[in-house]
N, C-alpha and C positions, 0 to 999 in steps of 0.2 A: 400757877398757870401751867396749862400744860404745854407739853414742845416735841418737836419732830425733829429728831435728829438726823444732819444730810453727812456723807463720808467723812468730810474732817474730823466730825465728831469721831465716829468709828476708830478711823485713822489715831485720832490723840490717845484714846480710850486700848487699842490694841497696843500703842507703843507705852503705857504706860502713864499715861499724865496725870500727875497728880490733882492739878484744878477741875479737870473732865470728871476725873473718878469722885472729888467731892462734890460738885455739882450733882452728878447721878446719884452719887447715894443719900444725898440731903433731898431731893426729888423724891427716893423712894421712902425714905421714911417719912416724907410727907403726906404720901401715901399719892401722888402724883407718879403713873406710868409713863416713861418716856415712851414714842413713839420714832419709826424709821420704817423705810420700806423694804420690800424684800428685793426691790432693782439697787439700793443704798447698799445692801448685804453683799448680792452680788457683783457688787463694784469692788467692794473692799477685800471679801474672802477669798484667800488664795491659800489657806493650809490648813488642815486640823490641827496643826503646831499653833493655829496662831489663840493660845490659850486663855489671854487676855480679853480679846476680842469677842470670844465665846462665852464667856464668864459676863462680861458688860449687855450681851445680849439676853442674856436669863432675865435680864431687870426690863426688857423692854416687850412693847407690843408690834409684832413685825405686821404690819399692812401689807396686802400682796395687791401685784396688778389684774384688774378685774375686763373682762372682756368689753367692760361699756366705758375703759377711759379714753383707749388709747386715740379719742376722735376730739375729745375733751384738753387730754394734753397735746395734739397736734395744734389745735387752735391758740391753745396759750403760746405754743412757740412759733407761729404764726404773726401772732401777736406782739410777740418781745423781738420778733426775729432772731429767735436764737434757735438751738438746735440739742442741747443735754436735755432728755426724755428722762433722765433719772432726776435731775435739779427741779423740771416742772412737775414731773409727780411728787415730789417733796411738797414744793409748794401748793399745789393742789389737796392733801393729803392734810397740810397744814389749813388751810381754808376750810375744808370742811368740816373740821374740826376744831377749830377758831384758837388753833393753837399758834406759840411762835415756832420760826425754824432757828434751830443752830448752825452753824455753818461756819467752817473756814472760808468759807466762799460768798462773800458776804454782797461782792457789788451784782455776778450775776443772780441769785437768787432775789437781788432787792427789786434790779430791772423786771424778772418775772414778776415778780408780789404787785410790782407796780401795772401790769396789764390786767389785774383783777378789780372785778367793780366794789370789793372790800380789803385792802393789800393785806396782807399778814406781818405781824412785828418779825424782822430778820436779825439775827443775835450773833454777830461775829465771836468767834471763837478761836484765836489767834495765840498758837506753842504757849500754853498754861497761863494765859489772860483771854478776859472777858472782855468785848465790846459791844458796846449797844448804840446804833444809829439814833443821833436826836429825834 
């Protein structure tokens, strides 16, 4: 199945994690592209030092923001009443591609999933364990 990975991921995968990094590369040789967006990117990237981080990105597909979302992700967080534009382009990104999200951040992203008329599976990703909401 495919998946969209929201900053924690990034996050674990820059500092090292050994469960992230095998996660991702059992994904690639499944021939499964992970997915992330480019507001996910620019959340997390703050060096060309950060060598890990850059390397785990070569394996994925970066989605950018497109001029016809931003009216799309306002209503989701309208919606959730929430207010992180990178977390609902996450989940939007994952919706239309009927993929799950990963995420260290498991309960706002589920609350967005849940203002969609299809919610997406949200996969907690928790310092080198996996969680998956019943």
């Amino acid at each position: 199945m495919s998946v969209v990975y929201d900053a924690g991921v990034l996050v674990a995968a820059d500092r090292n994690d050994r469960d992230v990094w095998a996660d991702h590369r059992a994904r690639l040789e499944g021939s499964v592209v992970p997915v992330t967006t480019s507001l996910v990117v620019a959340q997390v990237s703050r060096s060309p030092r950060q060598v890990q981080l850059r390397r785990f990105l070569r394996g994925c597909d970066i989605v950018g923001f497109t001029s016809e979302e931003p009216h799309e992700v306002g209503a989701l967080l309208s919606r959730a009443e929430a207010s992180d534009v990178v977390d609902a382009h996450v989940v939007l990104t994952a919706s239309r591609r009927r993929s799950t999200v990963a995420t260290s951040d498991e309960q706002d992203l589920q609350r967005l999933s849940d203002c969609l008329p299809k919610p997406v599976v949200v996969q907690s990703v928790v310092a080198g364990r996996r969680r998956r909401r019943p």
